[in-house]
N, C-alpha and C positions, 0 to 999 in steps of 0.2 A: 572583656566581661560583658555577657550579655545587658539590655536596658530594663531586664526585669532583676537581675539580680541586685546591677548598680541601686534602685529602687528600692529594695528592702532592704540595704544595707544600708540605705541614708533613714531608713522608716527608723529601723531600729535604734542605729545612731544618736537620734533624735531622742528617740522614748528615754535613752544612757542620760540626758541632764536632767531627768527629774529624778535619779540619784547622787542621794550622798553615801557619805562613810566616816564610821564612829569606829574608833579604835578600841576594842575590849583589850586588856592587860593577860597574860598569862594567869591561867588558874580562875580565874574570873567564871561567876556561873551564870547561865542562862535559865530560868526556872518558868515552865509551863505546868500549871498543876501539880504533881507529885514527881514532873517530869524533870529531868533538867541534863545541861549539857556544861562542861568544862574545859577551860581550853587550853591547848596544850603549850599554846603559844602568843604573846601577843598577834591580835588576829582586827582586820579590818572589816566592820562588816554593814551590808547595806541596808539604810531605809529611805523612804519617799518621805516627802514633806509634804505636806497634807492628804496624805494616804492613809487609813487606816480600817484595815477587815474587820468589820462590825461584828461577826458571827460565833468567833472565839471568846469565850465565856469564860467568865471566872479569871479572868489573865492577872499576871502581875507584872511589876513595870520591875526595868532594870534599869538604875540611876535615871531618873524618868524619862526613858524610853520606851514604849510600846513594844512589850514583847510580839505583837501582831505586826505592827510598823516593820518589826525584822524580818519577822519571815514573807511579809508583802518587799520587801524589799531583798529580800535573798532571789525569792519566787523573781521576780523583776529582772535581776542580775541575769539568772541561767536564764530567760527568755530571749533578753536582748544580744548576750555573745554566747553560744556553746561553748567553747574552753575558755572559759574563766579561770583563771590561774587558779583559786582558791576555789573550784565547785565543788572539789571533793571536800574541801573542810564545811563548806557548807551544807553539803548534802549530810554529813555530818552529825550537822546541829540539829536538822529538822529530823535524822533519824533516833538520835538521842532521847528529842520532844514529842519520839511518837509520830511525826506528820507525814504523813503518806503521804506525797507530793501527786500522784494520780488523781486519787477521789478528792483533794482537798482543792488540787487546782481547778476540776473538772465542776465542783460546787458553788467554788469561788465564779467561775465563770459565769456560769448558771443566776448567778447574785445581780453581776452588772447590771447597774441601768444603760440605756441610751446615750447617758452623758459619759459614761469607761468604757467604749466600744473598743478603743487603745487597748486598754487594760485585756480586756479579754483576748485581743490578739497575743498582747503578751505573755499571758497565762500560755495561752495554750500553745507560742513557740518553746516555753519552758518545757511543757510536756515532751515534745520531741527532742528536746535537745539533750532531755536526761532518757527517755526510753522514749522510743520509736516502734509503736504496732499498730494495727488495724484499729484500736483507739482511740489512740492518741490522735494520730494522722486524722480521723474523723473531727473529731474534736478542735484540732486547729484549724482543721476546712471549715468547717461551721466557720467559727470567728471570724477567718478570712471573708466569708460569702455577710457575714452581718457588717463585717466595715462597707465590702463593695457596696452594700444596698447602701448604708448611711451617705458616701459617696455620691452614689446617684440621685438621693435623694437633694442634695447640694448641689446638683451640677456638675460635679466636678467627673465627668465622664470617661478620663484618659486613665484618671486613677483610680475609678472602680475596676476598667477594665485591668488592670494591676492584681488588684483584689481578687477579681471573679476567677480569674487566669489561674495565679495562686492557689487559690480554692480548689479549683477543678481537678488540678495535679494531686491533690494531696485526699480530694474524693477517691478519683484511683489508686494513689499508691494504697491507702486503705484496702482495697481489693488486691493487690500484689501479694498484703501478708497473710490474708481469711477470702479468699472466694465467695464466702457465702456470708458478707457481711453486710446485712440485708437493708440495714439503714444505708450505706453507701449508694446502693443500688436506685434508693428510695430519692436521696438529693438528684443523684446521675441524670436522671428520672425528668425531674422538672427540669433541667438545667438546659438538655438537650430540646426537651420540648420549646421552652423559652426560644432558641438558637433555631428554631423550626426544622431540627434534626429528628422527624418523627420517628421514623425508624429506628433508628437507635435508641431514644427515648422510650419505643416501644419494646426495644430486647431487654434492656436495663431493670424498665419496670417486671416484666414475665418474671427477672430472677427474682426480683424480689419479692414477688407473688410465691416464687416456689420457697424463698430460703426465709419471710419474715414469719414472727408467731404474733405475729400483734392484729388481731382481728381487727381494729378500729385503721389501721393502716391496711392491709389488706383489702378492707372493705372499699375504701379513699381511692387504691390505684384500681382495683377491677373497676372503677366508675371512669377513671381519668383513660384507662384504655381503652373504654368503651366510646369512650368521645373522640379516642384518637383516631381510629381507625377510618374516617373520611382522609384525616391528614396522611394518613399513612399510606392512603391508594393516589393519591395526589404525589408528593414525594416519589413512589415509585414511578408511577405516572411519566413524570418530567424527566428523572434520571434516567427513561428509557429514550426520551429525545434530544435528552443531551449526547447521548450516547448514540444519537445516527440510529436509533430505532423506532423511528418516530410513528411509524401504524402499530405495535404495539404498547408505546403511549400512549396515542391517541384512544385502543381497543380500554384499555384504564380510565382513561381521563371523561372521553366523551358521555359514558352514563352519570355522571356528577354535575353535566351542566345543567339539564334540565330544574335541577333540587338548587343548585348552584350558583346563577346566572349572574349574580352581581356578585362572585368572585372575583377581582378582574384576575390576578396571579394564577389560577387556574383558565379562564379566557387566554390567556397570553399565553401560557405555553402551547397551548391546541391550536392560537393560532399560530406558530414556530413548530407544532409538526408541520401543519398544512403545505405553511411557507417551504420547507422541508423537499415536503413529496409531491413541491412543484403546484399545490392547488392555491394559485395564488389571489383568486378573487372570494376563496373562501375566509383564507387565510385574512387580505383585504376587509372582509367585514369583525371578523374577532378581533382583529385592533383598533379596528374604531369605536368597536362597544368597549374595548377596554380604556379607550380617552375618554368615553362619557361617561364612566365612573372615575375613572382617575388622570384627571385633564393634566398634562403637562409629563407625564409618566416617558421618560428619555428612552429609555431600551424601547419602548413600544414604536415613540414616535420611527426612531430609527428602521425597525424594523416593516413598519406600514410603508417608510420612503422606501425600502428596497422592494415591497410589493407592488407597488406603482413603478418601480421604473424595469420590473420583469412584467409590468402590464403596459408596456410604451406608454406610461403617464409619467414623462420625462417633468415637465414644468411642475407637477404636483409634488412629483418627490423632490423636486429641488428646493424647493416652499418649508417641504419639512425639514430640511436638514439645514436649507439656511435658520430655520428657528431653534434647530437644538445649536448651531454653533454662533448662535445670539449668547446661548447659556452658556455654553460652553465653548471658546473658540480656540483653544487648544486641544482638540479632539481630533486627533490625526485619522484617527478612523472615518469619522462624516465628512472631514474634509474631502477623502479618496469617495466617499460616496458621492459627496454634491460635484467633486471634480467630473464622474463617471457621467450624473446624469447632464454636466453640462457639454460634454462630449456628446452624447446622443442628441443633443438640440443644436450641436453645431458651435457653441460656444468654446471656442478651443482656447483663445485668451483667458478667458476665467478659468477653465479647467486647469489651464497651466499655472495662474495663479494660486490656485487650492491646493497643487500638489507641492510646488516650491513653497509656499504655509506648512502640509505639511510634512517634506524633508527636513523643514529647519527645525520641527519639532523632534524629529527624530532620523537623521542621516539613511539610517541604516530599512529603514520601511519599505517590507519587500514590494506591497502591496501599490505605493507609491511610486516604487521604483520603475514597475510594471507601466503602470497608468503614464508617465515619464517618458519612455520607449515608442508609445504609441502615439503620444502629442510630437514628437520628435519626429 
């Protein structure tokens, strides 16, 4: 079992004790307004204890129990397990009572405060567990993405991401059932933006420029696009030098710095084309202006030690990488770096020590294995 699944099957789990159950009798009526349902069997059925849907008007009680309390308590059952032994007798009762379980749970959700952010999760796993469409699935991703926040807003970071993750799936499966279901599109939208997935943020939102009718939203992302579009030459930018194409990266990147210059994240990849296409005293300077905006910043430092020790500044690169592996001294990678530059200075004891550091980190390290052969 995956460790997202095991996770929401202890969530939910959970949310099951704040269920009981009251045994109605055969023949026994359930009366909502003019509505009412009868049962055909002695039947068990659920409510919450200190729960009760404010918004049902007019109610009357059955041996006093809250005819609302029921079906917050029915709603609650089919959220927490999908086959519920008894879901069809209860879908049953709420259809006997008139309750459209869709709009009724999709209101009720709407209702929550801050303090039933539960609750709304629940709601709206109920929705899927009785119909599943572009909807619904919306509708429970909302909820999902309102606990992540409440989550983050705690602290509690491992189990937003839980949340957010969840959410995200169930934005798209949204899209699986309606393509052009524009609110999906709308979430997708900021979500990827957040995750600094501009481009895709930016294809997400275009659809739902083309598929929303909602002028006030419409109007919202032509402005958020219009702001994206630096991130979005940046983004491509860098995935051109990730990808070993690193002059037309840089042909992207470099009209940005001038507007730009206390980017460091844009500085740093321009200077890892540089580094790249071999210009390495150029390169040499974009990492040091990108430490004096963001002093201690580890990929940079690293990559400024291997621009000094391709600039025979054997002693300087070793300075830096004995300081990232201050931070970090199980870092098999700086280890073969400061190994390397103490080989060029003659230091063949230390080198040999950096790399037996780290083989023990990792036996099988080609790069070490390498550097090994040659102290040998």
């Amino acid at each position: 079992m995956k460790k997202s699944d095991k996770f929401f099957n202890e969530f939910f789990d959970k949310q099951k004790d704040e269920i009981s159950f009251i045994t109605l009798k055969e023949s026994a009526k359930i009366k909502l307004g003019s509505n009412e349902h009868i049962t055909s069997k002695e039947i068990p059925v659920p409510i919450r204890v200190n729960s009760l849907i404010s918004d049902i008007q007019n109610q009357d009680n059955y041996d006093g129990i809250s005819i609302s309390n029921i079906i917050d308590g029915i709603i609650y059952v089919l959220g927490t397990e999908k086959e519920f032994e008894l879901k069809q007798e209860y879908l049953d009762i709420l259809d006997d009572l008139k309750i459209d379980l869709v709009p009724y749970a999709i209101h009720c959700i709407n209702q929550f405060d801050d303090k039933n952010v539960n609750d709304a999760v629940v709601y709206g796993k109920s929705l899927i567990n009785v119909v599943e469409n572009e909807k619904t699935t919306f509708v429970y991703a909302s909820s999902l993405e309102r606990k992540s926040i409440e989550c983050l807003n705690n602290g509690l970071f491992d189990t937003a991401k839980y949340f957010m993750d969840e959410s995200i799936k169930y934005f798209e499966k949204s899209l699986d059932y309606d393509e052009k279901f524009a609110l999906s599109y709308y979430k997708l939208g900021f979500y990827y933006k957040n995750n600094q997935q501009y481009i895709k943020a930016k294809l997400f939102w275009e659809k739902q420029q083309e598929f929303d009718d909602d002028a006030v939203r419409i109007d919202e992302i032509r402005n958020e696009i219009e702001q994206l579009d630096i991130y979005v030459k940046y983004e491509t930018g860098y995935n051109y030098i990730l990808n070993s194409e690193a002059q037309k990266g840089l042909d992207i990147l470099l009209p940005l710095v001038e507007t730009y210059s206390g980017w460091w994240n844009l500085l740093f990849f321009v200077g890892l084309a540089y580094r790249s296409l071999g210009e390495y005293e150029i390169a040499e300077r974009y990492f040091e202006n990108v430490l004096k905006i963001e002093e201690g910043q580890n990929h940079t430092i690293n990559e400024l030690g291997l621009c000094k020790m391709c600039l025979e500044k054997y002693e300087e690169a070793r300075e830096l990488f004995t300081m990232l592996l201050a931070i970090d001294p199980e870092n098999g990678e700086v280890l073969c770096n400061r190994a390397t530059a103490n080989l060029y200075m003659g230091n063949k004891d230390e080198a040999k020590r950096d790399i037996e550091a780290a083989l023990k980190i990792n036996p099988k390290d080609s790069i070490a294995l390498e550097i090994k052969k040659i102290i040998s």
